[in-house]
DOSE-479919 format. One record per residue (C-alpha): residue in three letters; x, y negated, z; chain. Coordinates in pm, whole numbers, plus 50000, padded with zeros to 5 digits. Example, Ala and Ser with C-alpha at 12.3 -4.5 7.8 and 13.67 -1.06 7.14 Angstrom:
2
+------+-------+-------+-------+-------+
| resn |    px |    py |    pz | chain |
+------+-------+-------+-------+-------+
|  ala | 51230 | 50450 | 50780 |     A |
|  ser | 51367 | 50106 | 50714 |     A |
+------+-------+-------+-------+-------+
This chain:
81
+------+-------+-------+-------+-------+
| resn |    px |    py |    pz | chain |
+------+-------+-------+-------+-------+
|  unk | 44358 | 17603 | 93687 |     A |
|  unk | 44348 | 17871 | 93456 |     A |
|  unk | 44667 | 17989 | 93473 |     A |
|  unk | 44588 | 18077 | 93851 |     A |
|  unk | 44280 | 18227 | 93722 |     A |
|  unk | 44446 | 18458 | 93484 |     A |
|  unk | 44658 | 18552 | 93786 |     A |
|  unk | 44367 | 18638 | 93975 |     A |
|  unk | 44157 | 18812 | 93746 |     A |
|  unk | 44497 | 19035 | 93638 |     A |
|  unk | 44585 | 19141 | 94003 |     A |
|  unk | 44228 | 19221 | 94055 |     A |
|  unk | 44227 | 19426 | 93736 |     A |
|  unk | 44532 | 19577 | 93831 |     A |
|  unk | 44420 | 19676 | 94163 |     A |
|  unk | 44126 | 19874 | 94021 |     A |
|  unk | 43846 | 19619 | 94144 |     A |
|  unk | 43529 | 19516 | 93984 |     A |
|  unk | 43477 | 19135 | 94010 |     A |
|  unk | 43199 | 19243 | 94216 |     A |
|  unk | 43392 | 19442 | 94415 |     A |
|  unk | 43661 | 19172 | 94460 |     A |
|  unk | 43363 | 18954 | 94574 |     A |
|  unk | 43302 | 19162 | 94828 |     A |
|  unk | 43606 | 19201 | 94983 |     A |
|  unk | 43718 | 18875 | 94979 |     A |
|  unk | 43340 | 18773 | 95093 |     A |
|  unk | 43263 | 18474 | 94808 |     A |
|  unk | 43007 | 18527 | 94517 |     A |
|  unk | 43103 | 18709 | 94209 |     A |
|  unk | 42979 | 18402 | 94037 |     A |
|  unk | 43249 | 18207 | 94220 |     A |
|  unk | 43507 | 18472 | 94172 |     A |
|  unk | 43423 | 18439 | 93787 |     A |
|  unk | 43449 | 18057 | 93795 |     A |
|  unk | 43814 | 18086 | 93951 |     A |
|  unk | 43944 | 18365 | 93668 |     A |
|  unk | 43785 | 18123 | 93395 |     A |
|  unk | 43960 | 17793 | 93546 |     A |
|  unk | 43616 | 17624 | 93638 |     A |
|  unk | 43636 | 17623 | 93959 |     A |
|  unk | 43955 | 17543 | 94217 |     A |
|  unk | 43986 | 17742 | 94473 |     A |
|  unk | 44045 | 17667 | 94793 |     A |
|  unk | 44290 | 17766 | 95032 |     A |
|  unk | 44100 | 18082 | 95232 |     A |
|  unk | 43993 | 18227 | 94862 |     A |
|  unk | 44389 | 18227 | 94798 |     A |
|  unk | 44464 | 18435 | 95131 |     A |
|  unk | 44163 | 18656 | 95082 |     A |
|  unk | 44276 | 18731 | 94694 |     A |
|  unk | 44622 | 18820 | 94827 |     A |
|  unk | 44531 | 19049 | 95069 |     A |
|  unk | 44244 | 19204 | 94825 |     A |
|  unk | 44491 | 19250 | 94570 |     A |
|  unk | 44837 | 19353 | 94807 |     A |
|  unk | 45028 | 19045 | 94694 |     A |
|  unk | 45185 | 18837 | 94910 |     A |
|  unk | 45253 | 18545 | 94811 |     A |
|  unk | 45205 | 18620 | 94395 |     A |
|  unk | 44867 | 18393 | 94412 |     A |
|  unk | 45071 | 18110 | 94628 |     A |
|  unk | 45315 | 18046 | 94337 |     A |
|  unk | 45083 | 17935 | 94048 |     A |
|  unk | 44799 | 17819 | 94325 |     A |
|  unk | 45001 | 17532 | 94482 |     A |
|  unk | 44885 | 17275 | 94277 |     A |
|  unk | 44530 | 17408 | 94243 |     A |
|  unk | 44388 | 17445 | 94541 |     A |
|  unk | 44130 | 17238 | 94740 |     A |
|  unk | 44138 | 17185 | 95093 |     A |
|  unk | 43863 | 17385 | 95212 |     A |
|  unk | 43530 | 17226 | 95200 |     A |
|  unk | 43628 | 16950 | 94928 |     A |
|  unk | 43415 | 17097 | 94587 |     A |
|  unk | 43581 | 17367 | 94596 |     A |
|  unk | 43496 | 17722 | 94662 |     A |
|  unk | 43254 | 17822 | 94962 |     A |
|  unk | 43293 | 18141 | 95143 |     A |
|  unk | 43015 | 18368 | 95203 |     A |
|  unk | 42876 | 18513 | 95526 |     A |
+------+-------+-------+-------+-------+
């Protein structure tokens, strides 16, 4: 998992975006956001579309994410409101 993380956290960097920022946009906690970028967390399949359109990759986070993610609602991450 933390090779998707380090994925995540450098296209988020490279788009200019706090990890509280990134939260925001792609509406999960920055706590959650930090437990994806440090490979504690998988995430699950709507944090992986929501990164990719936060970060204007398509398709970058699908690559290294394909054997990481969770089908949503199985441990992994929760969206927020």
């Amino acid at each position: 998992m933390r090779t998707f993380g380090a994925v995540v956290q450098a296209l988020r960097e490279h788009a200019g975006l706090s990890r509280s920022e990134f939260a925001d946009i792609v509406r999960y906690s920055k706590h959650t956001v930090a437990s994806v970028e440090l490979g504690r967390r998988m995430p699950d399949e709507a944090f992986v579309e929501r990164a990719e359109e936060a970060t204007g990759n398509t398709g970058e986070l699908r690559k290294p994410a394909r054997h990481e993610v969770a089908p949503v609602g199985y441990g992994g991450c929760r969206p927020g409101p």
